[in-house]
C-alpha positions as semicolon CSV with decimal commas, in nm:
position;residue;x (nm);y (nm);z (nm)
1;X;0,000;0,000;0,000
2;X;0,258;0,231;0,025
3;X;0,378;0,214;-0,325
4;X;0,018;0,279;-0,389
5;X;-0,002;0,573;-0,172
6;X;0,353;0,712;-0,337
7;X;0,204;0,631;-0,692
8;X;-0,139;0,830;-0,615
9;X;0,087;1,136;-0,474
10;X;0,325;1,169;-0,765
11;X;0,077;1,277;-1,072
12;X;-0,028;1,559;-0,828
13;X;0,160;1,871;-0,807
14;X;-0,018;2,021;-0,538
15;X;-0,066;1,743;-0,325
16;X;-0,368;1,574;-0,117
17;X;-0,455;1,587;0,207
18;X;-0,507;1,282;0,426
19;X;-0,871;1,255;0,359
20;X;-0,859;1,316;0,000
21;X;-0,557;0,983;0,060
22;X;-0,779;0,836;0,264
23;X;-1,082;0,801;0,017
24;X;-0,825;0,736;-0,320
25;X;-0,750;0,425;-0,148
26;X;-1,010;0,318;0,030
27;X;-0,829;0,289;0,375
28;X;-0,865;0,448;0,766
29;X;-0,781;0,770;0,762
30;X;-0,570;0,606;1,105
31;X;-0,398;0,383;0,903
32;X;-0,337;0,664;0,546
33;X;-0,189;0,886;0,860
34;X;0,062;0,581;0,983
35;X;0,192;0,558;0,636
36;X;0,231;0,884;0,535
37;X;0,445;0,988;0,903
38;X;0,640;0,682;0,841
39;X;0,748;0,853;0,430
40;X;0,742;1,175;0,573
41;X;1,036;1,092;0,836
42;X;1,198;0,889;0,526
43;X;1,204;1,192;0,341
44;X;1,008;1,047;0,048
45;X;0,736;1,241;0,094
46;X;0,649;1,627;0,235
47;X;0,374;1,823;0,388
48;X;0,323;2,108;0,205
49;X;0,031;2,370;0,346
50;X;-0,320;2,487;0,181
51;X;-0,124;2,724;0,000
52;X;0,096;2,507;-0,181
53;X;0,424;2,586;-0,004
54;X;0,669;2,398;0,280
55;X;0,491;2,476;0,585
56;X;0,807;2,472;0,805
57;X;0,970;2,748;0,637
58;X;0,747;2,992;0,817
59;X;0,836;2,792;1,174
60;X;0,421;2,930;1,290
61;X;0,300;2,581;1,203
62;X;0,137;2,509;1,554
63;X;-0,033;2,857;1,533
64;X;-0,158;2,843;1,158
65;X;-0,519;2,922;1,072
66;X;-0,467;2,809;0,728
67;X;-0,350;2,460;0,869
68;X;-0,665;2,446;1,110
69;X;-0,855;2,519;0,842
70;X;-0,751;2,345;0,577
71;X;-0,519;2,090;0,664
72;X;-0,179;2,021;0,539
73;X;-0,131;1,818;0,240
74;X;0,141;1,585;0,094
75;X;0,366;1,542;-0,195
76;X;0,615;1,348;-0,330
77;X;0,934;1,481;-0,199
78;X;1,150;1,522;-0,594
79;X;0,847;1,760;-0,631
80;X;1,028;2,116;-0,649
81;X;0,849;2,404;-0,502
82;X;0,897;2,805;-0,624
């Protein structure tokens, strides 16, 4: 399933979020959230905010409206970001 999940994330330049995941493959958002921590820490893939952009650059992540809102979302990690 991961190959699946990595497969499903690379045709899409701006990334899903975990429920958008979650429904693609017809899996727990629990268990979508497991696999996608576990390729995040890998570095294979990234969480990118609402906006499109690296979330961590700003370093307000635990205080971000946008993030509440919205929710983060995930690419590939090759993806390049300007």
């Amino acid at each position: 399933m991961l190959t699946q999940l990595i497969k499903l994330l690379e045709g899409r330049e701006s990334g899903l979020s975990l429920s958008e995941i979650s429904r693609e493959l017809n899996a727990q958002p629990t268990a979508v959230m497991s696999m996608i921590g576990m390729l995040v820490q890998k570095g294979k893939l990234i969480e990118i905010g609402p906006d499109g952009k690296y979330c961590a650059t700003c370093g307000l992540e635990s205080d971000c409206n946008l993030l509440r809102a919205h929710g983060k979302r995930y690419v590939v990690a090759s993806h390049s970001f300007t």
